[in-house]
C-alpha positions, 0 to 999 in steps of 0.5 A: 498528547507525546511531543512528537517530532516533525520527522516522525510525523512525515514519517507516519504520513509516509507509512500511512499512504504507502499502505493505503495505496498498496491497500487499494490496489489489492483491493481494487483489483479484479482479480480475485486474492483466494487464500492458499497454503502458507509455503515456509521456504527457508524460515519465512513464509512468503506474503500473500495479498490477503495477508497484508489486507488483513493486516491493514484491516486488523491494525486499524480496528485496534487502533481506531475507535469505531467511529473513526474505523467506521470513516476509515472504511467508508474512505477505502470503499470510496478509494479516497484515503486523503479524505481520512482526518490527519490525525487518523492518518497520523495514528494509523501511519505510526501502527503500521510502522511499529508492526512493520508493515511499510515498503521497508518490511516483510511485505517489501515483496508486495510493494515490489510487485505491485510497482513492477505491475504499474510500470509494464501496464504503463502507456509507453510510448511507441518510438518509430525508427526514423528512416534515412533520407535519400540523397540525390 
């Protein structure tokens, strides 16, 4: 194995739970992620989340062997992507960040997105105005 160092290994664990969560979160949701005619709106073509779930999908069959593709994917069913071995993380967090898939790349959108989603379904708390006291 490369020596590799420290950073790029909290790098790759990084990537790879950026991805993982954002995955789920796709995944997971109920609304349906129906495939649509790419737009190319000045020379990009706008990330869909069926897209990027292909993409996480794709990445790790060609990264993995099948037996380790085969956990990675009974632990995305089960929602438990802490339960894929370290050094499967590791390999899988260094694939995505060479094909530019982190919250940094051309799916920034999504994450975007998916951030904005969890903050206004958030509890906030209600926040009463507290009326003057009567001075006798």
């Amino acid at each position: 194995m490369p020596d590799i160092s420290y950073e790029h290994l909290v790098h790759c664990l990084d990537a790879y739970a950026s991805v993982t969560s954002l995955y789920l979160s796709y995944k997971g949701n109920p609304k349906p992620v129906a495939p649509r005619r790419a737009k190319l709106k000045q020379g990009v073509v706008a990330a869909l989340p069926i897209d990027f779930i292909c993409d996480v999908e794709i990445k790790a069959k060609r990264a993995l062997t099948s037996a380790d593709c085969r956990i990675f994917a009974r632990c995305m069913h089960e929602c438990k992507p802490g339960d894929v071995p370290q050094l499967t993380q590791i390999l899988l967090g260094d694939t995505w960040m060479r094909h530019d898939m982190g919250y940094d790349s051309h799916y920034s959108v999504l994450y975007f997105r998916a951030k904005n989603d969890l903050a206004r379904d958030r509890e906030e708390p209600t926040h009463f105005v507290e009326e003057p006291e009567e001075q006798s």
